[in-house]
C-alpha positions as CSV (number, residue, x, y, z in Angstrom):
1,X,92.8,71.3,114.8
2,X,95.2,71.1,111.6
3,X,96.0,67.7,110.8
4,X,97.9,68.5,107.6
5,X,101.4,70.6,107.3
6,X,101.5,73.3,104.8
7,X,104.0,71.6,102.7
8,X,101.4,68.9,101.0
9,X,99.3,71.3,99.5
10,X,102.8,72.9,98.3
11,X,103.7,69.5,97.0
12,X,100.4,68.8,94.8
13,X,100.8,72.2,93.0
14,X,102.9,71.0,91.4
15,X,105.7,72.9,88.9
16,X,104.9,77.0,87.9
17,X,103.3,76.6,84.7
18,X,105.7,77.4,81.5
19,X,103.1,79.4,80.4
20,X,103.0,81.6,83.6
21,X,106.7,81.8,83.2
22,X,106.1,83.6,79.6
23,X,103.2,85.7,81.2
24,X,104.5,87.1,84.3
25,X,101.6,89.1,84.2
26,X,98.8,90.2,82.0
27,X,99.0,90.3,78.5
28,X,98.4,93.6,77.1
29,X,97.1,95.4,73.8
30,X,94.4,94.8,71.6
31,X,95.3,92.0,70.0
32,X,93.6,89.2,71.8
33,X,94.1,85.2,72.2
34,X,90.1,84.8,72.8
35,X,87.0,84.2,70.8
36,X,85.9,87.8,72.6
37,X,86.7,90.2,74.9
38,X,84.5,88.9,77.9
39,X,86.9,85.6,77.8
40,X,89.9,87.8,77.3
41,X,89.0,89.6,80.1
42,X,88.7,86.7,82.2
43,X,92.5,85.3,80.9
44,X,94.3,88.8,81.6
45,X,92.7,89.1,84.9
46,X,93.9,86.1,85.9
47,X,97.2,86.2,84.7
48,X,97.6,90.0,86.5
49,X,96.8,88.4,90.1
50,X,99.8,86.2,89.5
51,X,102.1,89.4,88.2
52,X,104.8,89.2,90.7
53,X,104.4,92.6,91.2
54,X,100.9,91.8,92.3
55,X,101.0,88.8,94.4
56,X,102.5,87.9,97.3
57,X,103.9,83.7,96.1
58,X,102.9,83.7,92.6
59,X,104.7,80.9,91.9
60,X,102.8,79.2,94.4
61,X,99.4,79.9,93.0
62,X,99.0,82.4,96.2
63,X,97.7,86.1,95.3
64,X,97.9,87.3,98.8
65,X,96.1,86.5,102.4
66,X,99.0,83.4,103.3
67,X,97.0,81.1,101.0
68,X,94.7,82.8,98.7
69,X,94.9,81.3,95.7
70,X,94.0,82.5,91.8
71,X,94.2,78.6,90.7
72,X,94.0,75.1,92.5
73,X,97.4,73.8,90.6
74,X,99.6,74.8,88.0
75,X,97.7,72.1,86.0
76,X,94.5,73.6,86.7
77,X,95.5,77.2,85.7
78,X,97.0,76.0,82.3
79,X,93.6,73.8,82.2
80,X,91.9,77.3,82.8
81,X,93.6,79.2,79.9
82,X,92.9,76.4,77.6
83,X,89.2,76.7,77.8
84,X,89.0,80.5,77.7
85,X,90.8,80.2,74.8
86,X,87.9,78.1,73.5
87,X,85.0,79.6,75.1
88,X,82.0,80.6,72.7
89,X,80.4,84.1,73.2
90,X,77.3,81.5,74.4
91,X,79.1,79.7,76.5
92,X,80.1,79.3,80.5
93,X,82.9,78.2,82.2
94,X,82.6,76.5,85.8
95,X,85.6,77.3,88.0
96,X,85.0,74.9,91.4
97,X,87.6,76.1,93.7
98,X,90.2,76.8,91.3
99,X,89.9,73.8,89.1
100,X,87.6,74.2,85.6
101,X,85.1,71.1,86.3
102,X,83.0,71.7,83.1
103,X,81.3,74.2,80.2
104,X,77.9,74.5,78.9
105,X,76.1,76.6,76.4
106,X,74.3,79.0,78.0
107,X,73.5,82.2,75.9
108,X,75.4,85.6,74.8
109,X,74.1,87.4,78.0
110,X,75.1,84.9,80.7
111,X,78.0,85.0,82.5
112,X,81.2,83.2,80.8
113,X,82.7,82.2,84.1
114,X,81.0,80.9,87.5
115,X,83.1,80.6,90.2
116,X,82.8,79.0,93.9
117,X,85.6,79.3,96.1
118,X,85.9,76.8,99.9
119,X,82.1,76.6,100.3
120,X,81.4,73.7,103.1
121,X,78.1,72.3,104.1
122,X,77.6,74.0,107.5
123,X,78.6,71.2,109.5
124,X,81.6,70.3,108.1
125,X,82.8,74.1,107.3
126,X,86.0,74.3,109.5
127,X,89.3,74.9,109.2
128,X,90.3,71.1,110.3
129,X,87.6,69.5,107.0
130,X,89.2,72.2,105.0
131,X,92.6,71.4,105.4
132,X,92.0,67.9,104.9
133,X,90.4,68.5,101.7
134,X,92.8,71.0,100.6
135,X,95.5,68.6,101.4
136,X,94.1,66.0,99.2
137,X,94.0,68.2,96.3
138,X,90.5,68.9,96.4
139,X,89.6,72.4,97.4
140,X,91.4,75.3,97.9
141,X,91.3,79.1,99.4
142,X,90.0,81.7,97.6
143,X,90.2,84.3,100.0
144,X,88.2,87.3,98.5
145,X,89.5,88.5,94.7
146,X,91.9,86.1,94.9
147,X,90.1,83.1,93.7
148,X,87.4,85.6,91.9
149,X,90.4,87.3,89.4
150,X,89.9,90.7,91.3
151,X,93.0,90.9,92.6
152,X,94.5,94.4,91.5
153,X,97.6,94.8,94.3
154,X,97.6,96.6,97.1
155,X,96.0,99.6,95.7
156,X,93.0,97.4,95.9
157,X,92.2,97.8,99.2
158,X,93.7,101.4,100.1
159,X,90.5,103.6,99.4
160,X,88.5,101.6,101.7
161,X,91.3,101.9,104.5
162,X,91.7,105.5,103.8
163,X,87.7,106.0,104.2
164,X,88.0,104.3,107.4
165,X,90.6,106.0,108.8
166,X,89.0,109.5,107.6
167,X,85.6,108.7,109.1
168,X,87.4,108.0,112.5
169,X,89.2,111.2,112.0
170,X,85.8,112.9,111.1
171,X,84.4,111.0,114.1
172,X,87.4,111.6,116.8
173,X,89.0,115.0,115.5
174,X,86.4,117.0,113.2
175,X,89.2,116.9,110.7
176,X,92.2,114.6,109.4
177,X,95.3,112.5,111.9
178,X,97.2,115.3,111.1
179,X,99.9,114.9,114.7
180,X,98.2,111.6,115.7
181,X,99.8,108.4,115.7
182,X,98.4,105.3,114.6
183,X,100.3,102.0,114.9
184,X,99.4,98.5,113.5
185,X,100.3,95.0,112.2
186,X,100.7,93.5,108.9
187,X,102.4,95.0,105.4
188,X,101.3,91.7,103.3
189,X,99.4,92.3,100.0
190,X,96.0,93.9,101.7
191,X,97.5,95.0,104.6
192,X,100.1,96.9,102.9
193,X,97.8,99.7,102.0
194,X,98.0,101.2,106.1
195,X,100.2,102.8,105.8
196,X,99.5,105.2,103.0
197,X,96.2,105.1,104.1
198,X,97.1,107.0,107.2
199,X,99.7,109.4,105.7
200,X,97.1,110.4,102.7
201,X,94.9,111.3,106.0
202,X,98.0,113.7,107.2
203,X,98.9,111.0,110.2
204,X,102.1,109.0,111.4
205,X,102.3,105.4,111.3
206,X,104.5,102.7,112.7
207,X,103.4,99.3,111.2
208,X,104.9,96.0,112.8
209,X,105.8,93.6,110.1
210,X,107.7,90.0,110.5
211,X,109.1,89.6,107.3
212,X,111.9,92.0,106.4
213,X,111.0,91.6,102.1
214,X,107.5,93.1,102.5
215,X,108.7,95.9,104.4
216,X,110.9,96.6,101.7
217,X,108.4,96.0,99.3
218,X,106.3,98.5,100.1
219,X,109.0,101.1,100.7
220,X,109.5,100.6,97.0
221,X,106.0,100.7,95.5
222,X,105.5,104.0,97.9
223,X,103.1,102.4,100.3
224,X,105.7,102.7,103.3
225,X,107.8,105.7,103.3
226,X,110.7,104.2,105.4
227,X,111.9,101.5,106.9
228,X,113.3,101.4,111.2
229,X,115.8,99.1,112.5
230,X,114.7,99.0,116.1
231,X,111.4,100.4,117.8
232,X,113.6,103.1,119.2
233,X,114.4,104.4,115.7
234,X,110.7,104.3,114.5
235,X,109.3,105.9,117.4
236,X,112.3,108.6,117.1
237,X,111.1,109.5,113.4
238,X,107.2,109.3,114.4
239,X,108.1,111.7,117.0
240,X,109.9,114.3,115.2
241,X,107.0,114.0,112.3
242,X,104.2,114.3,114.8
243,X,106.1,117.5,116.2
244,X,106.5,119.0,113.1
245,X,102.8,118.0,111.8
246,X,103.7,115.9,108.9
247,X,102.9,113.1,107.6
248,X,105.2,109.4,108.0
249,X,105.2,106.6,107.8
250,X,107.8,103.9,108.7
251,X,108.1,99.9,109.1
252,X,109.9,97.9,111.8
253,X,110.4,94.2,111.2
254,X,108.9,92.5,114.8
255,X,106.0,90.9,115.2
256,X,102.6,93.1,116.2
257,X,101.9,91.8,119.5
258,X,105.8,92.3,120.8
259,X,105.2,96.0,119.4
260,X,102.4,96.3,121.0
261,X,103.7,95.4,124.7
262,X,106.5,97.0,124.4
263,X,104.8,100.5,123.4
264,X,102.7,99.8,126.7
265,X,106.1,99.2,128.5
266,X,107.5,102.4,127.9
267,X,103.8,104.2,128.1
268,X,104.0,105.0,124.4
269,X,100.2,105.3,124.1
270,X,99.1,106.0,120.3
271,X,96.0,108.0,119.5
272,X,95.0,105.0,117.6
273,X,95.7,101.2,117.4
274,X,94.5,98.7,114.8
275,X,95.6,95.5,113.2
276,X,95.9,93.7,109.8
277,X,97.6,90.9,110.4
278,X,96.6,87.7,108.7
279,X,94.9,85.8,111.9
280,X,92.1,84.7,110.1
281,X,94.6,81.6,109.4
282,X,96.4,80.7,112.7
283,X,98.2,77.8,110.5
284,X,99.4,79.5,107.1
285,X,99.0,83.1,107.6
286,X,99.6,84.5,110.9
287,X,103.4,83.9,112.8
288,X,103.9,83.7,116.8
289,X,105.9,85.5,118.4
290,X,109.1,84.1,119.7
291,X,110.8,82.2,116.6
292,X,112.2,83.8,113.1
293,X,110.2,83.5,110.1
294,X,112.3,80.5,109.2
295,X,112.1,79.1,112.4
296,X,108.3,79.4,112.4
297,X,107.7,78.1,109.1
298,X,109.8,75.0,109.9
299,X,107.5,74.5,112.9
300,X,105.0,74.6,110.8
301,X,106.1,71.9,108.4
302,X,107.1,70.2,111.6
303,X,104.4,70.2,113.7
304,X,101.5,72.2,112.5
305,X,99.4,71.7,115.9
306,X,102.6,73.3,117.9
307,X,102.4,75.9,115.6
308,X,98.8,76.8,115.9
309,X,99.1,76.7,119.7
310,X,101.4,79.4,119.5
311,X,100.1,81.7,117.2
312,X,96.9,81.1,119.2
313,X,98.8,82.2,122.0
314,X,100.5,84.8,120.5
315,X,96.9,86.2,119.6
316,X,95.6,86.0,122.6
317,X,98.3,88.6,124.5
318,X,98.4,90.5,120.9
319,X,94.2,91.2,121.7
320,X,94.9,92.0,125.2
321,X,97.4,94.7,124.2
322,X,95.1,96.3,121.8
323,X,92.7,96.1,125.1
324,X,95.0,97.7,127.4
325,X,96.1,100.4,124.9
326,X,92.2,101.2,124.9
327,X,91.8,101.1,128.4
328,X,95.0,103.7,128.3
329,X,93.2,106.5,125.9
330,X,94.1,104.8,122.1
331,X,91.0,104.5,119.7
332,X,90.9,100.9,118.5
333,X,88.9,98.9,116.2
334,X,89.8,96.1,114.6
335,X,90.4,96.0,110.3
336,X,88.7,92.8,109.5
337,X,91.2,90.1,110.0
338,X,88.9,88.2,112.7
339,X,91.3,88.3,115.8
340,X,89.0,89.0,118.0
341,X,87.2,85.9,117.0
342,X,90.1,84.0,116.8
343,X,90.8,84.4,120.8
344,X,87.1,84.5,121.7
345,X,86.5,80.4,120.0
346,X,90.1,79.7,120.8
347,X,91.0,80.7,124.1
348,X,87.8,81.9,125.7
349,X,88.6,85.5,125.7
350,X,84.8,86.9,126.6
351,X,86.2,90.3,126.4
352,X,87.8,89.9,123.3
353,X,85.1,92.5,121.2
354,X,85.4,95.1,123.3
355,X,86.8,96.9,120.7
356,X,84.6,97.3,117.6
357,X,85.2,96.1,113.9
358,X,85.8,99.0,111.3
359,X,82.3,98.1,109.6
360,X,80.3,98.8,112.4
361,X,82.7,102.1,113.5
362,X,83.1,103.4,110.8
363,X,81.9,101.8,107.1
364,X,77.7,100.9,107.7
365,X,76.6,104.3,106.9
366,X,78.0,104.1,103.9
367,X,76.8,100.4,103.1
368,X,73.6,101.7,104.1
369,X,73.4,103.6,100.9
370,X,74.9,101.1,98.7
371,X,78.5,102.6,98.8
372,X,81.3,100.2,98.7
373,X,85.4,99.8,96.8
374,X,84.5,100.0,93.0
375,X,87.2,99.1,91.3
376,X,88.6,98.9,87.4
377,X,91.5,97.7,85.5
378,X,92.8,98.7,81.9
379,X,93.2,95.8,79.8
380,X,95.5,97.8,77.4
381,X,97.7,98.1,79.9
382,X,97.8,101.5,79.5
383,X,98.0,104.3,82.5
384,X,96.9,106.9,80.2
385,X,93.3,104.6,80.2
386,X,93.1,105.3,84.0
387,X,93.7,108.9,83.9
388,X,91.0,109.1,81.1
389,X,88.8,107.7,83.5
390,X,89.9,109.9,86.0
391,X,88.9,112.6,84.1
392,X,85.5,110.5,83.3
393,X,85.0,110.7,87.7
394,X,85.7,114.0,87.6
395,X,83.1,114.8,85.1
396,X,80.5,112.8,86.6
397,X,80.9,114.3,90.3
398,X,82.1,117.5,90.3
399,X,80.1,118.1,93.3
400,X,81.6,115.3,95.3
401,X,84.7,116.8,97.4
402,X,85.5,113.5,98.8
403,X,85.8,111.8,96.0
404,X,87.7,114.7,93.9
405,X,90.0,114.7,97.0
406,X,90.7,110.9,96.6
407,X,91.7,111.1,92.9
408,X,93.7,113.7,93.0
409,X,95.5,112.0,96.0
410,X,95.4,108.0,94.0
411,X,96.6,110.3,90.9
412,X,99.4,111.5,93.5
413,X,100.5,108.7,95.4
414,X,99.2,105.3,94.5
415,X,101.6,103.2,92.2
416,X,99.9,100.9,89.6
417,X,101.0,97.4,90.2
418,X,100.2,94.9,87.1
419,X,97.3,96.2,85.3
420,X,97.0,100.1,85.9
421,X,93.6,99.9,87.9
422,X,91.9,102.7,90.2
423,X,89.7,102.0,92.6
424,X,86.4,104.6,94.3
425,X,83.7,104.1,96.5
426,X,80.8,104.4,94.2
427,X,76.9,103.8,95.4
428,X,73.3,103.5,94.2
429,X,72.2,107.2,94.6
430,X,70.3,107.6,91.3
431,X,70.5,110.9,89.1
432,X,67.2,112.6,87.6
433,X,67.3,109.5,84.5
434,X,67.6,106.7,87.4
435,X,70.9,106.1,87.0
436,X,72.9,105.0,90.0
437,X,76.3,106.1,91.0
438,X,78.2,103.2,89.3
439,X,75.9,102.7,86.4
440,X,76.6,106.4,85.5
441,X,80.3,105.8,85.4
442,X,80.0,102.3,83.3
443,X,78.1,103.7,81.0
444,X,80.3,106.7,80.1
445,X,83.3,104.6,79.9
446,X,81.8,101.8,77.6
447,X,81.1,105.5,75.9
448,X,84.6,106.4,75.8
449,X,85.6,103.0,74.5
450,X,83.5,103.0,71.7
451,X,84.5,106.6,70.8
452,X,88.5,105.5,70.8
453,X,88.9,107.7,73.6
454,X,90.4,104.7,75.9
455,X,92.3,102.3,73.9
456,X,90.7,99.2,74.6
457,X,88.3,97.5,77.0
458,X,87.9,97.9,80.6
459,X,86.7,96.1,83.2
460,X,85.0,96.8,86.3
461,X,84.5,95.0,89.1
462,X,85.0,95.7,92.9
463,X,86.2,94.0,96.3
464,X,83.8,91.2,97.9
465,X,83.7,93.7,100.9
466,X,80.6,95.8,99.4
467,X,77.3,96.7,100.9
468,X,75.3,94.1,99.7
469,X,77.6,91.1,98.7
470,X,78.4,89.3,102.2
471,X,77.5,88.0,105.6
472,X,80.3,87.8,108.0
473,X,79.4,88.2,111.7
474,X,82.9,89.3,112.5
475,X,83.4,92.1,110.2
476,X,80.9,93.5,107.4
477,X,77.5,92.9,109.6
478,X,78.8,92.4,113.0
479,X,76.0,93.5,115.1
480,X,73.7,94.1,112.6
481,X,70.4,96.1,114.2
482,X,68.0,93.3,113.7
483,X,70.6,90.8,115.0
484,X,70.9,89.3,111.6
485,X,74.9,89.3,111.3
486,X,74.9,85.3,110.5
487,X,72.6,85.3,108.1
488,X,74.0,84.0,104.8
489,X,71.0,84.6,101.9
490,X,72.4,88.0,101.5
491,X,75.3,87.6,99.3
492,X,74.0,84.0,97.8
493,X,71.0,86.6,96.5
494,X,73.1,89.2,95.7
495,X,75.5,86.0,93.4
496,X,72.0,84.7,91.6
497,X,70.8,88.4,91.1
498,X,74.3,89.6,89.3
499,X,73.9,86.5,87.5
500,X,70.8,87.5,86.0
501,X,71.5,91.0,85.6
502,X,74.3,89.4,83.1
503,X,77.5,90.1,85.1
504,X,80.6,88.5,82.6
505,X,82.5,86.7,85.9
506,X,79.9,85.7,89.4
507,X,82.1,84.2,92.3
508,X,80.7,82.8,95.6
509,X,83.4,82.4,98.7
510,X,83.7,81.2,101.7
511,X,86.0,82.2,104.3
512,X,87.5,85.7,102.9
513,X,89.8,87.7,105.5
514,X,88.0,86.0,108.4
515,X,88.4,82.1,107.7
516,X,86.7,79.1,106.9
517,X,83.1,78.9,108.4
518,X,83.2,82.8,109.1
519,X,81.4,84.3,106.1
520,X,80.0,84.1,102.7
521,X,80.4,86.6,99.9
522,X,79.8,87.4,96.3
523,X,81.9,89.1,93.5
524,X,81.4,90.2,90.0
525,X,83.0,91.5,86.9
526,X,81.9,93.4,83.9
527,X,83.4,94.5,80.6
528,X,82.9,97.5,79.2
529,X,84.2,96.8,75.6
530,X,82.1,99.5,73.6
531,X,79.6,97.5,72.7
532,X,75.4,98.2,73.1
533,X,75.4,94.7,74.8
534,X,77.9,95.7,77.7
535,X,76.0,98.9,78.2
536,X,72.7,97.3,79.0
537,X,75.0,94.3,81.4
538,X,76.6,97.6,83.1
539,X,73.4,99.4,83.6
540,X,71.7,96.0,85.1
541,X,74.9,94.6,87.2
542,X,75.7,98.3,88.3
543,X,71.5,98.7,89.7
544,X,71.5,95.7,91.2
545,X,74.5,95.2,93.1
546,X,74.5,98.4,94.9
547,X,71.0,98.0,95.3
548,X,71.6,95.0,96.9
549,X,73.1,97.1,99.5
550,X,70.4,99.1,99.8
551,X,67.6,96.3,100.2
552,X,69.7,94.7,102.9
553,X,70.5,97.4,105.0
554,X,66.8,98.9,104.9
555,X,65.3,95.5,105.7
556,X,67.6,95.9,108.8
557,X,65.8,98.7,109.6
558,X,68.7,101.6,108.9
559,X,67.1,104.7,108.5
560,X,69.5,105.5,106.0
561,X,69.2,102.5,103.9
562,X,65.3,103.4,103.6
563,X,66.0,106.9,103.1
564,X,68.1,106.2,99.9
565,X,65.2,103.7,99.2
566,X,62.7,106.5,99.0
567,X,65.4,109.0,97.2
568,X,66.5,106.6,94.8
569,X,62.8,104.5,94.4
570,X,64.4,101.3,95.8
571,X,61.3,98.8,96.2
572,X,61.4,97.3,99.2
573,X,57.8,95.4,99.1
574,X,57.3,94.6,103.0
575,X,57.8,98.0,103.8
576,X,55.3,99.2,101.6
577,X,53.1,97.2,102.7
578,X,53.4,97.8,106.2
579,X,53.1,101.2,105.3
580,X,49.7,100.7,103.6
581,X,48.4,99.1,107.0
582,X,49.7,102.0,109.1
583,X,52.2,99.6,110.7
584,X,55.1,101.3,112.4
C-alpha cells in the first residue's frame, strides 16, 4: 500500500532555510519587502504557518495534519519568497504543490498566486501513487490551509468545533454540555481546539493524546486546562467537575482506541464520544496502539507496510469502540478525520458509518445558507487590529446572540498564535443594499483601514471546510439528499468563480483531513488594504463564495438553501425555470 518510508521525503527537504531561521514567523509592521501589499500578504502568510508557535514541524516544512506542508522543500520556499519579492501588481505566481513552477502577466485584478495542492488524475489518485511521487520529490500534501497559506493555529478550527458541539447540545439537551462528558482523540494542530471547544460549551472533556509535547502544548496556549497521568486521574477530575457543573478539561497521554476500551471496561459510558485523530493518513499521521511514539516511528522508517497494518488494525477496534459506546447510550459522530472510511476500504467494516459525520449531524443547515469558518489575520501584527474588528462584528450584528456570544468568549479564551487572527461563521444572508454577511464585514474593515483605524492591512480568508468550496463524501457532503456526495465540479467551480471575482490567493486540494483520492476543495484570500480596488475584490469574492454555498445546497434540493435563495435573490436558473412550467 506504501512503498516509500517517511524518512525519504524527510531527506529531499533538505536543510531549514536561513531565511526561515531569521523569520520564525511573520514579519510584521508596515514597512514591507514587496512591490504591494497583495504579494506581502502572500510572504507573511506563509511565513506565519511556519511560526513555531503555529505549526506542528516547521522545520520540516509541516504546518499540521502529520504531513501538511506550506512548501515542497526548503529550496522551494526560499524560491517562493524570491518571486513575491518580485511579483508586479499585474502579475501571477503558480505554486504547483508547493514548488513556484512559473509567473505570467496577468492584470491588476487577477489573483497574484494560484495554488494546486496533490491533485491526481482519478485513476491514479491514491495514497500508494502519491507516496511514490512525493517520495521522488515531486508532489507534496497540502492538507487544507496548509499548502493554501491559511494556516492561523489552532484557533483556526475552534469556532467550527464549538458550533458543532453547541448544535448537538441544542439538538440533545435544549441548552449547553453543562455536566456531560465528552471524550475524544487527538490534541495535534486541528485537533487541539476540542477541548476548549467543549469547555466554552460548559462541558468536561477527557482527550486521549499519544504524544506527551502536544498535551503540554495546549495546556500552555489554554486550549487544555490540565494535563492526567493515568485514566484514573482524568476520570477522577472529570468526575468531581461534572458534579459540581463546571467546566474541564484535561489530557491523558494513551492512544484513543486503548481509552476508548478501557472506558467500556469499567462501564464509563460518556454522554458523547468523538474523534480527531489524524487517520486520514494510516502511514504519517495516525500511531497504533501497542508501541511508544518512538517505537512506532521507527517502524515506520523500518517497515512502513507493518506499520500501516497496525494502525489499520488499531482503527478498526478504535471504530468498534466508538460503536459499542453508541450502542451503550453515548452520542457519537465522527469530526472529519475519515476513520470510518478508513476501516470500511481497509478492513471491510460494513458497519463502520453507523455513526454519522458532524456535517451531516450537525453543520448542513448552516452550509445550506452559505455559513461557514470566516477567518482574518492582522498583518501588523497587532492584537489591538483584532479587537478593532471585534468591535467592527459587533457593530454589524448586534442582533446576532450567537455570534456576540462567540466573541466575547474568543475575546476570553482563545490565545493568538503567530499572527493575531479571529475567526466567525459568517454567510450570504444579504442586508436591505444586497450585501451579504461577509461582504458587509470586508467592506467596513477595508473602511477602517483606510481611515487609520486598524494599523495596516488585513486579510481575510477562511478554512477549505465552507459551504460551497468542497466535495468530500466522507465528511462535508456525506449523504448529500440528491446522492451527489462524490461529485467534484462543486469546489473546481467555486476555485474558477473566486478567481474571477478577483480573489488575491485561489488554491485547489486534494485530500484535506480525509486523504488522498477522498475530496476536493477550494480556498481563497483577500486583502483588505484600504484601497477602492480591494473593496470591489471583497464585495465580489465575499458574494460569490458564500453564494456558492447557497447554489449548491439548493440545487440539492435543501429547503433551506432555496429559502435563502429567495430571501437573499440567489439565481438559481433551473429552478426558475421549472417554476415557470409548474414543475414540482
Amino acid at each position: 500500500m506504501h512503498d516509500q518510508p517517511s524518512s525519504a521525503v524527510e531527506d529531499r527537504l533538505g536543510e531549514p532555510s536561513e531565511q526561515w531561521r531569521r523569520y520564525q514567523g511573520s514579519p510584521t509592521g508596515m514597512d514591507i519587502e514587496c512591490k504591494g501589499w497583495r504579494q506581502e500578504a502572500a510572504l507573511r502568510m506563509l511565513n506565519n504557518n511556519l511560526d513555531p508557535e503555529v505549526a506542528e514541524r516547521p522545520e520540516d516544512l509541516v504546518v499540521y495534519g502529520g504531513t501538511g506542508r506550506a512548501a515542497r522543500s526548503w529550496d522551494a520556499y526560499d524560491v517562493i519568497l524570491t518571486e513575491l519579492r518580485e511579483l508586479d501588481d499585474d502579475e501571477t505566481l503558480l505554486v504547483q504543490s508547493g514548488k513556484p513552477v512559473g509567473k505570467f502577466q496577468t492584470h491588476e485584478r487577477a489573483p497574484r498566486v494560484l495554488i494546486a495542492n496533490s491533485n491526481l488524475v482519478g485513476h491514479w489518485d491514491d495514497w500508494e501513487h502519491f507516496h511514490e511521487l512525493e517520495a521522488q520529490g515531486k508532489i507534496m500534501y497540502g492538507q487544507m490551509t496548509a499548502g493554501s497559506w491559511a494556516y492561523i493555529g489552532t484557533q483556526g478550527i475552534i469556532q467550527g468545533t464549538y458550533e458543532t458541539l453547541a448544535e448537538l447540545a441544542r439538538q440533545e439537551y435544549g441548552s449547553d454540555l453543562r455536566g456531560k462528558l465528552v471524550v475524544t482523540g487527538g490534541l495535534g494542530g486541528m485537533s487541539g481546539a476540542q477541548p476548549l471547544a467543549v469547555t466554552m460549551n460548559h462541558g468536561v472533556c477527557i482527550a486521549a493524546e499519544v504524544k506527551a509535547d502536544r498535551i503540554q502544548r495546549r495546556v500552555e496556549t489554554d486550549y487544555l486546562m490540565d494535563a492526567a497521568d493515568s485514566l484514573d486521574e482524568a476520570l477522577e477530575k472529570a468526575h468531581e467537575a461534572l458534579e459540581a457543573g463546571e467546566p474541564y478539561s484535561v489530557g491523558v497521554q494513551m492512544n484513543a482506541a486503548d481509552m476508548l476500551e478501557e472506558l467500556l471496561a469499567r462501564d464509563e459510558i460518556p454522554d458523547v464520544v468523538t474523534d480527531q485523530t489524524s487517520a486520514h493518513d494510516e502511514l504519517e499521521g495516525y500511531y497504533p496502539s501497542g508501541y511508544t511514539v518512538e517505537e512506532a516511528d521507527q517502524l515506520r522508517d523500518d517497515d512502513s507496510e507493518a506499520y500501516v497494518e497496525a494502525s489499520l488494525d488499531t482503527m478498526e477496534r478504535h471504530v468498534q469502540a466508538i460503536l459499542d459506546l453508541q450502542d451503550r447510550g453515548a452520542i457519537a459522530f465522527e469530526y472529519g478525520n475519515n476513520i470510518r472510511g478508513q476501516v470500511q476500504t481497509h478492513r471491510g467494516m460494513t458497519h463502520a458509518f453507523d455513526f454519522p459525520g458532524f456535517v451531516p449531524a450537525y453543520i448542513r443547515p448552516m452550509f445550506c445558507r452559505g455559513r461557514g469558518p470566516f477567518r482574518w489575520a492582522a498583518l501588523s501584527g497587532d492584537p489591538e487590529d483584532i479587537y478593532r474588528t471585534d468591535e467592527a462584528i459587533r457593530e454589524l450584528f448586534p442582533e446576532n446572540e450567537s455570534l456576540m456570544r462567540w466573541i466575547d468568549l474568543a475575546q476570553e479564551q482563545v490565545s493568538f498564535q503567530g499572527l493575531p487572527s479571529r475567526v466567525c461563521w459568517l454567510g450570504y444572508h444579504t442586508d436591505e443594499e444586497g450585501l451579504t454577511e461577509r461582504a458587509r464585514f470586508a467592506l467596513k474593515i477595508n473602511e477602517l483601514v483606510a481611515a487609520g483605524e486598524i494599523s495596516a492591512p488585513v486579510v481575510v480568508t477562511r478554512d477549505h471546510l465552507d459551504a460551497g468550496s468542497v466535495a468530500s463524501p466522507n465528511r462535508e457532503t456525506e449523504a448529500m439528499r440528491d446522492g451527489t456526495d462524490a461529485v467534484a465540479d462543486w469546489p473546481i467551480l467555486n476555485a474558477l468563480l473566486n478567481t474571477a471575482a478577483g480573489a488575491d490567493i485561489v488554491s485547489v486540494h486534494d485530500g484535506g483531513g480525509v486523504g488522498i483520492g477522498n475530496s476536493l476543495h477550494s480556498n481563497n484570500h483577500v486583502v483588505l488594504d484600504g484601497t477602492d480596488l480591494a473593496a470591489k475584490k471583497a464585495r465580489a469574492v465575499f458574494t460569490t463564495d458564500p453564494g456558492m454555498g447557497v447554489i449548491r445546497h439548493a440545487d440539492a434540493g435543501y429547503e433551506d438553501a432555496l429559502d435563502e435563495a429567495t430571501q437573499s435573490c440567489v439565481h438559481v436558473p433551473m429552478r426558475e425555470y421549472d417554476a415557470e412550467r409548474g414543475d414540482e
